[in-house]
MDAnalysis code that builds the backbone (N, CA, C; Angstrom):
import MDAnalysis as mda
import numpy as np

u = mda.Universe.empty(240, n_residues=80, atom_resindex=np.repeat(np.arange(80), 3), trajectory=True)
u.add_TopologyAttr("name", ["N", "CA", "C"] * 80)
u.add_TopologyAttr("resid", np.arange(1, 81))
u.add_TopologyAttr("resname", ["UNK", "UNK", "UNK", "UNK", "UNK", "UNK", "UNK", "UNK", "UNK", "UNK", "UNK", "UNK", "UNK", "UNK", "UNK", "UNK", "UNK", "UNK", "UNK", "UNK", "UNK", "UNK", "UNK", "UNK", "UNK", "UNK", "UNK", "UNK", "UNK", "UNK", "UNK", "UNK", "UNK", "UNK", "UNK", "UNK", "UNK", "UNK", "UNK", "UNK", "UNK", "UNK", "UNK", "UNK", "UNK", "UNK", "UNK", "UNK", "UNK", "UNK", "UNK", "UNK", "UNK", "UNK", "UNK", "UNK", "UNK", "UNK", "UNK", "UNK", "UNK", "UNK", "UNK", "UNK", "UNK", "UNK", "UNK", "UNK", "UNK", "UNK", "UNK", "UNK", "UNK", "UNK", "UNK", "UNK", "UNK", "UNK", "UNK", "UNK"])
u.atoms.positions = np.array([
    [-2.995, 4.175, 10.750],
    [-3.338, 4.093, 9.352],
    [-4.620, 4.857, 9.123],
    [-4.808, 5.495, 7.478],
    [-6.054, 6.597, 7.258],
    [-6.372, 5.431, 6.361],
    [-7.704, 5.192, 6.379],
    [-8.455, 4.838, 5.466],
    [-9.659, 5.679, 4.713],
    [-9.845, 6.724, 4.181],
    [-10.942, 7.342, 3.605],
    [-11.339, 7.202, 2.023],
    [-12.268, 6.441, 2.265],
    [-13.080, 6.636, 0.744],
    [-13.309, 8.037, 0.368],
    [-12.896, 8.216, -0.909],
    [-13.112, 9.059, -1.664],
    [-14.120, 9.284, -2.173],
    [-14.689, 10.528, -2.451],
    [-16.319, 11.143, -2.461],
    [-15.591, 12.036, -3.638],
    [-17.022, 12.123, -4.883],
    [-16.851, 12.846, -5.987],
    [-16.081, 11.927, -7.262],
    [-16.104, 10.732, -7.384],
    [-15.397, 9.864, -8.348],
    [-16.286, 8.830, -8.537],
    [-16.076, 8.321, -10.486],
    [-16.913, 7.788, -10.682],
    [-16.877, 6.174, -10.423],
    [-15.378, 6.007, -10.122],
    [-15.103, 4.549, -9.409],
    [-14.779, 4.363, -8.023],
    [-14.890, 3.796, -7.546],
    [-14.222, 3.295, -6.541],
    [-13.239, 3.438, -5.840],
    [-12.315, 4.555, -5.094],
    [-11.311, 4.808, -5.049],
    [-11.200, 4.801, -2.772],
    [-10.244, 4.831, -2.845],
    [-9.672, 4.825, -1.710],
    [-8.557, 5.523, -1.097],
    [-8.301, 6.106, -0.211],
    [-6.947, 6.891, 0.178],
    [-6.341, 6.081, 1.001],
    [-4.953, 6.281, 1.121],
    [-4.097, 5.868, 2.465],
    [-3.079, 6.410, 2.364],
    [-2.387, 6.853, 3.831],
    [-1.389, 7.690, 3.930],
    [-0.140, 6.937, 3.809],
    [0.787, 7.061, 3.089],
    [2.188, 6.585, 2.766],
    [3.011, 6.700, 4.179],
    [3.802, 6.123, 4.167],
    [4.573, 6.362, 5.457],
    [5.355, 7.317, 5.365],
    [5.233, 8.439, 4.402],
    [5.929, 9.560, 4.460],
    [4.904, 10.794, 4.526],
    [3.692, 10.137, 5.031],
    [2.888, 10.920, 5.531],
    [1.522, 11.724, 4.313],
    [2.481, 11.125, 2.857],
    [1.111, 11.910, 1.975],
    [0.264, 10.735, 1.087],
    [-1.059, 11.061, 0.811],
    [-1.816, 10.208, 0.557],
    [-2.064, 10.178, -0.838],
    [-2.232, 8.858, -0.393],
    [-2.187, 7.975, -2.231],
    [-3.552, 7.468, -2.302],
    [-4.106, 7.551, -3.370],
    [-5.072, 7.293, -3.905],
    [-5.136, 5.485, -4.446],
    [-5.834, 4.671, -4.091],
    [-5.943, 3.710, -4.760],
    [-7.462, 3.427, -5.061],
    [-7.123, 2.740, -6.890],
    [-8.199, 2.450, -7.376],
    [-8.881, 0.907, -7.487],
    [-7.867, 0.387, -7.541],
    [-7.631, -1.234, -7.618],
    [-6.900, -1.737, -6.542],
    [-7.245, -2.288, -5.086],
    [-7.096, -2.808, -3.997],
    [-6.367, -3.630, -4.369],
    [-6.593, -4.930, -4.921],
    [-5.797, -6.268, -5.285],
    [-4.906, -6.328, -6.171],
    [-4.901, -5.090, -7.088],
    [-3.244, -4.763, -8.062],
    [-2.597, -4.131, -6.807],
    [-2.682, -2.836, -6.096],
    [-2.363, -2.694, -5.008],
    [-1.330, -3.382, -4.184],
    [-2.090, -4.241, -3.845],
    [-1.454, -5.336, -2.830],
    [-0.426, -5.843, -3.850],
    [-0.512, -6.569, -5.146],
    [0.428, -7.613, -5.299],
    [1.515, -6.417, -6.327],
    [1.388, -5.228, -6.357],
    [2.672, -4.257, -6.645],
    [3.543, -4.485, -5.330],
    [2.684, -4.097, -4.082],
    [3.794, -3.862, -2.942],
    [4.524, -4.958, -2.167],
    [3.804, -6.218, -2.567],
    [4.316, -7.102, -1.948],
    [5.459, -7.876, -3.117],
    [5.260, -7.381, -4.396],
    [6.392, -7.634, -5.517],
    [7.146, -6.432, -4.986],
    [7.170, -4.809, -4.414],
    [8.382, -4.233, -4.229],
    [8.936, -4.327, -3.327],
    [8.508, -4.805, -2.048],
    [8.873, -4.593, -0.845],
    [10.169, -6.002, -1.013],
    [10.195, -6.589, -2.135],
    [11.159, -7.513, -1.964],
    [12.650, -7.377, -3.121],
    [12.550, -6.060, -3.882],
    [13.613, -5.830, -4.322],
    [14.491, -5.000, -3.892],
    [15.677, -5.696, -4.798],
    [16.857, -5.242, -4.027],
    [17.643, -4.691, -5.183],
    [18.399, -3.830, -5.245],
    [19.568, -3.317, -6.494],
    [20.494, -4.867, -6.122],
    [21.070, -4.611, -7.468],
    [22.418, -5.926, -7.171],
    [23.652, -5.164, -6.549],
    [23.787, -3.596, -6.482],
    [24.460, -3.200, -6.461],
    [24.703, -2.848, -5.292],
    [25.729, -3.488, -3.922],
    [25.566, -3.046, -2.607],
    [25.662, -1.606, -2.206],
    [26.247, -0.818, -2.612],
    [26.227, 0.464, -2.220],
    [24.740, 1.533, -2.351],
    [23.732, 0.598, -2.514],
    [22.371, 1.360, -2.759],
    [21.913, 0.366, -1.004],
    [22.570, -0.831, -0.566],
    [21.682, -1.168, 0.731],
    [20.807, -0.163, 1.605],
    [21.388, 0.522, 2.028],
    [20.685, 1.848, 2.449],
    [19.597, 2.189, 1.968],
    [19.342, 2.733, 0.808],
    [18.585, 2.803, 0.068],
    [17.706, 1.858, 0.007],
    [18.120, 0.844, -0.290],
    [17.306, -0.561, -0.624],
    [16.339, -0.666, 0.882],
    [16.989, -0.312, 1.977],
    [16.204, -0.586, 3.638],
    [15.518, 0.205, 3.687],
    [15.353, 1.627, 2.862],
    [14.299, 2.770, 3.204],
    [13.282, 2.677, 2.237],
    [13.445, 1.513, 0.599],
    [12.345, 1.252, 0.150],
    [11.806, 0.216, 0.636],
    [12.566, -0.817, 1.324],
    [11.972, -2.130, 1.968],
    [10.685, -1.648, 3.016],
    [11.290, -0.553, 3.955],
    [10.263, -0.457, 4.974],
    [8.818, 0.501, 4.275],
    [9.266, 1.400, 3.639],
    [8.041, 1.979, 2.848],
    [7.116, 0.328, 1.988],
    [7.753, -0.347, 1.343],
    [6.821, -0.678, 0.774],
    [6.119, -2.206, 1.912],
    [6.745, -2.330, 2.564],
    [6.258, -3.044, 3.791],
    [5.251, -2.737, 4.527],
    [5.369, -1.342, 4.439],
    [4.378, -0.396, 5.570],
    [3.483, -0.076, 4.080],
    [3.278, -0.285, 3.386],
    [2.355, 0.098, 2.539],
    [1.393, -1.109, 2.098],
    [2.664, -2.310, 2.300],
    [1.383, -3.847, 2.016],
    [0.739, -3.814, 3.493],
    [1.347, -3.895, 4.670],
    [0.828, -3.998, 5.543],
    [-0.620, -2.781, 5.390],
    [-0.573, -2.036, 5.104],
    [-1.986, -1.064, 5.368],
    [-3.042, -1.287, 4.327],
    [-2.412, -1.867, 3.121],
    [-3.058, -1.991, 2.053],
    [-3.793, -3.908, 2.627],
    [-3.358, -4.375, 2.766],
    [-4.345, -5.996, 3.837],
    [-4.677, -6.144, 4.751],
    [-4.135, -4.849, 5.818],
    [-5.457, -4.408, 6.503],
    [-6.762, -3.782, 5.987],
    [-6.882, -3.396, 5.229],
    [-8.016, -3.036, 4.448],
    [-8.480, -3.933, 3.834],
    [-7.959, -4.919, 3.133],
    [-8.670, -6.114, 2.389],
    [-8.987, -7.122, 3.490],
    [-8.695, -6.976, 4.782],
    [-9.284, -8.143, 5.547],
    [-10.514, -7.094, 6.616],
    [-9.748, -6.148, 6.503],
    [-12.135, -5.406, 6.935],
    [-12.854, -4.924, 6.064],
    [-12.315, -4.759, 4.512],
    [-13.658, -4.950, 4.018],
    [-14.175, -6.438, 3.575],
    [-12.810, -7.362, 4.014],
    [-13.772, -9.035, 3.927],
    [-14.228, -9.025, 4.686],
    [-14.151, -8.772, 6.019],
    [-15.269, -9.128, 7.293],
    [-16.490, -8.751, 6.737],
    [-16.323, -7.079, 6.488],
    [-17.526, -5.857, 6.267],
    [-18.627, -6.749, 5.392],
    [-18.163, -7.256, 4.033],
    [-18.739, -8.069, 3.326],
    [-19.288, -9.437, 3.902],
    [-18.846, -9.609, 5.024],
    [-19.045, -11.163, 5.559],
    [-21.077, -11.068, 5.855],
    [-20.907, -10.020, 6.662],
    [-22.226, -9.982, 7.517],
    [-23.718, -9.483, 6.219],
])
């Protein structure tokens, strides 16, 4: 996982690499998180998208997972 703060912006921003390798910008950590952990759990009703449905499951899985690794070191970071 990339974690780089972004330099030259007037908020707060953050990068991380998608599991398709290109990087997304986030501005809001905790909307963040509760988008991916609301997508990583939909499904079409329609079975012939399953496939589909397993290649957005693992993207947005692999995207909460990187996105709360980051919210649990910058809670430590903040701890001390």
């Amino acid at each position: 996982m990339e974690f780089i703060p972004l330099k030259n912006h007037t908020h707060k921003a953050m990068q991380v690499t998608d599991l398709n390798g290109c990087p997304i910008e986030i501005t809001n950590l905790k909307e963040a998180i509760k988008m991916a952990r609301q997508y990583k759990e939909y499904r079409h009703e329609d079975k012939s998208f399953s496939e589909f449905d397993k290649k957005l499951k693992a993207y947005w899985t692999d995207m909460f997972e990187k996105l709360t690794t980051i919210k649990k070191r910058l809670d430590e970071t903040l701890k001390f």
